[in-house]
N, C-alpha and C positions, 0 to 999 in steps of 0.2 A: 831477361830474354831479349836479346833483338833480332830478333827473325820475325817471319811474315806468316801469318795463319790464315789460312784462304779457305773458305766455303763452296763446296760444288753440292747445289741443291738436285737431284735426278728425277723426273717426271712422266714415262711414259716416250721416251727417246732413244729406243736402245741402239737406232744408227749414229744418234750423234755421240752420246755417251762411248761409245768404243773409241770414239776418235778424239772427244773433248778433254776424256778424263786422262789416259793415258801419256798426252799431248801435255798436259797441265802436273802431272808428277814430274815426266821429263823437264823440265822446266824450273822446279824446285834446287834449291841451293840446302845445302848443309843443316840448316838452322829453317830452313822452310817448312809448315809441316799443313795438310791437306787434311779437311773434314769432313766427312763424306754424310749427305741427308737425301735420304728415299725419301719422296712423298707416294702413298698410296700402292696397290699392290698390283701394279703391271709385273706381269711374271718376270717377263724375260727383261726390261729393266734393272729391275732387282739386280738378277742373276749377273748382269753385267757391273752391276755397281759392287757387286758381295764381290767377286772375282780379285778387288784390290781392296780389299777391305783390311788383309794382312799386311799390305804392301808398308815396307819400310819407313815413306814417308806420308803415309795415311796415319794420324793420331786419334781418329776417332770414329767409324761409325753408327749409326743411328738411323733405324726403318721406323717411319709412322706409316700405320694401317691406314690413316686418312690423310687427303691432304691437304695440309692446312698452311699452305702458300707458304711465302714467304718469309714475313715479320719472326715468326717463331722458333725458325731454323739459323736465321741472322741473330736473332737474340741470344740463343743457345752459343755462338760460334763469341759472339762478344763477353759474354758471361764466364764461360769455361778456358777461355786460351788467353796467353799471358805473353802472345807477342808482342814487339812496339810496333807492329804493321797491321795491318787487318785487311782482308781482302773478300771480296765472291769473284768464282768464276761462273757464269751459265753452262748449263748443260749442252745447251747447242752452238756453242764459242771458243773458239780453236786460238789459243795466245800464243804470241811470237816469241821465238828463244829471246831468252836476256830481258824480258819484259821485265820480272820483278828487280834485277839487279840495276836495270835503268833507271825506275822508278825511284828505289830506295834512293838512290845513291842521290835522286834531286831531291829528295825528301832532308835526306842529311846535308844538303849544302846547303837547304833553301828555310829555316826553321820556319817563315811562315806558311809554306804549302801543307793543305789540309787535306783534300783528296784528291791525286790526279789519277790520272786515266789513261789506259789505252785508246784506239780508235779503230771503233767498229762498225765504218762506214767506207767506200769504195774510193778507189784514186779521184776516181771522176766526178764524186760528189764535193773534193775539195774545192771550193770558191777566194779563190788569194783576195781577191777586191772585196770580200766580206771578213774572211776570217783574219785579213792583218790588221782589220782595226781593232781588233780582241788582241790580237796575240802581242805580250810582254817579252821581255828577257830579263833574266835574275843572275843572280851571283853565279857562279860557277860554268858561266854561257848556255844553261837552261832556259829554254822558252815554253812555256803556255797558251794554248789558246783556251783564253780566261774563259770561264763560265760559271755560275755560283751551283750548277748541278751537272752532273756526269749520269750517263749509263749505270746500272748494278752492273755491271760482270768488267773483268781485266782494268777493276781501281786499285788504288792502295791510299789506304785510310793510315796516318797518324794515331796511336791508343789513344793520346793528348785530346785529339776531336771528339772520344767516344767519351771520354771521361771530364769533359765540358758541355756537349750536349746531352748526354745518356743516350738509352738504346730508345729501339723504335717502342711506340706507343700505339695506340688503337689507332687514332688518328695521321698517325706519321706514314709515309712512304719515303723508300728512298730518296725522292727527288727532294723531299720538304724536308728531310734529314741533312743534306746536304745545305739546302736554302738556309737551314738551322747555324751551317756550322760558317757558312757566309757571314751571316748578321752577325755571330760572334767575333770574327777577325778572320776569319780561317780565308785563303786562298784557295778556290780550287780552279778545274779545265783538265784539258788534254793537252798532254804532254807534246811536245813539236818539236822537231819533225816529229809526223805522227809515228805510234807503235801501232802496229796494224792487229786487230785481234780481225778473224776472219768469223762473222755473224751468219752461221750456218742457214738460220731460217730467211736470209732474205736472198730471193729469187733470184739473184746474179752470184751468189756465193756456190764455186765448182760443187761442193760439199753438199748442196742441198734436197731435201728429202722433194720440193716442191717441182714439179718437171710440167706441169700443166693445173689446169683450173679446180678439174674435179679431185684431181689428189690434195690444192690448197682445202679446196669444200669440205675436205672429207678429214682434216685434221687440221682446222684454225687454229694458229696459234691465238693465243688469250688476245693479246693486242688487236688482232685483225677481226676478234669476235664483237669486240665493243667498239670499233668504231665503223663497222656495215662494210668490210673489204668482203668483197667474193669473188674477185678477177686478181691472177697473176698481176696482171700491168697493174689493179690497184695495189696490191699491195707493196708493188714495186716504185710505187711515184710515192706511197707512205713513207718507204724507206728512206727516198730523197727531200720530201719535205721535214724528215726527221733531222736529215744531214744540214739544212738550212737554219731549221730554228736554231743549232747547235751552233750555227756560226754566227747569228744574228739576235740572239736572245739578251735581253738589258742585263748591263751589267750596274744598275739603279735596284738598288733593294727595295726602294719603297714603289717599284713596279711589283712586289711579290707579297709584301703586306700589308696590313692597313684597310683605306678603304678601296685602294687601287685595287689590292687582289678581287676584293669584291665586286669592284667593277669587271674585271676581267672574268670572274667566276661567272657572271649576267651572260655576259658577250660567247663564252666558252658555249654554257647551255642552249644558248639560242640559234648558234652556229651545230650545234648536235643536232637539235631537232632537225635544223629546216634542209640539212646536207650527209645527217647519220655518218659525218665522218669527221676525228679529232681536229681542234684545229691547230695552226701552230704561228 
């Protein structure tokens, strides 16, 4: 098989699901095929997600009555599909036509790209005086802007990657999945010029359910619950110190293992306490 098997996990988002998932079939090529996972029993979610459950290029879905995040829905998708691509898309993240055919196609010129990425962050968070000293060019006039971790949603994963790291573990997250597939050789970052995925939940995205403070309040995303956002503007300066780490984050591995990360782990916690907001 060389197609792309992509994961749309659904979660209590039936505005953006009408727009992410439909948005993400069209999108699909020949040999492309979409897997669809319910977390938990939001009715009308559901109901939006069951709706293309038959759809031509949906190969599988899957309702858990509880929900049990992520790791186990990613696992499911890597264990049972037999593409040479592997992908997630989020629920609330709208991909750019020709994203996956982009993607591949630097994947097949470039044998050592491991995971690249869309970019789903806004024109105006792009920084050229930070992100060119990351960004590379490879064979086939592919550029990167290098990172050893990407976003979960609008990647595309190598099987090669999955089948040298393994899948996630108790302890894994994405991002250390990726860190994983760093330390082994793998190349990853976002792809440049960027592919735009539009990030429905941040507050300057047309798309977004978020229009004032008390509507954030009253339905945090996961992100903004653990690091103390409870203002639009916070969580709109989160979004941009999000787009900074990403263009300024080491590309030294032994910044992420060892006894560095440790230190960094100290420095993270202390910086939680004394400010209740992530740092970057």
């Amino acid at each position: 098989m060389t197609g792309t098997d992509i994961l749309m996990i659904t979660y209590e988002r039936p505005e953006y699901v009408r727009l992410s998932l439909p948005r993400l079939l069209e999108t699909c090529g020949p040999d492309d095929r979409v897997w669809l996972w319910h977390n938990g029993g939001h009715e009308e979610t559901l109901a939006v997600t069951r709706e293309y459950a038959e759809h031509p290029k949906v190969a599988r879905f899957h309702h858990s009555p509880d929900n049990v995040g992520l790791r186990i829905p990613t696992n499911w998708l890597w264990a049972e599909s037999d593409g040479s691509y592997l992908s997630k898309v989020d629920d609330d993240c709208l991909v750019s036509p020709g994203w996956i055919e982009k993607l591949r196609t630097a994947h097949e010129d470039v044998p050592e790209f491991g995971v690249i990425c869309s970019w789903r962050f806004l024109e105006e968070d792009y920084r050229p005086e930070l992100a060119s000293k990351k960004t590379v060019e490879y064979a086939g006039g592919h550029q990167l802007l290098r990172n050893h971790w990407v976003q979960g949603s609008g990647y595309l994963a190598k099987r090669a990657v999955l089948e040298g790291v393994g899948p996630l573990t108790d302890g894994h997250s994405f991002t250390s999945w990726c860190l994983d597939a760093a330390r082994a050789g793998w190349v990853n970052g976002w792809y440049f010029p960027f592919i735009p995925e539009d990030h429905m939940d941040d507050p300057r995205s047309p798309h977004t359910v978020y229009t004032n403070d008390e509507e954030l309040r009253a339905r945090l995303p996961l992100s903004a619950k653990t690091t103390g956002v409870n203002t639009l503007a916070d969580w709109t300066a989160q979004m941009k110190r999000s787009a900074v780490v990403a263009q300024t984050a080491s590309l030294d591995l032994r910044d992420y293992f060892g006894w560095r990360k440790t230190r960094r782990s100290v420095f993270r916690r202390i910086r939680r306490t004394l400010t209740g907001k992530a740092p970057w």
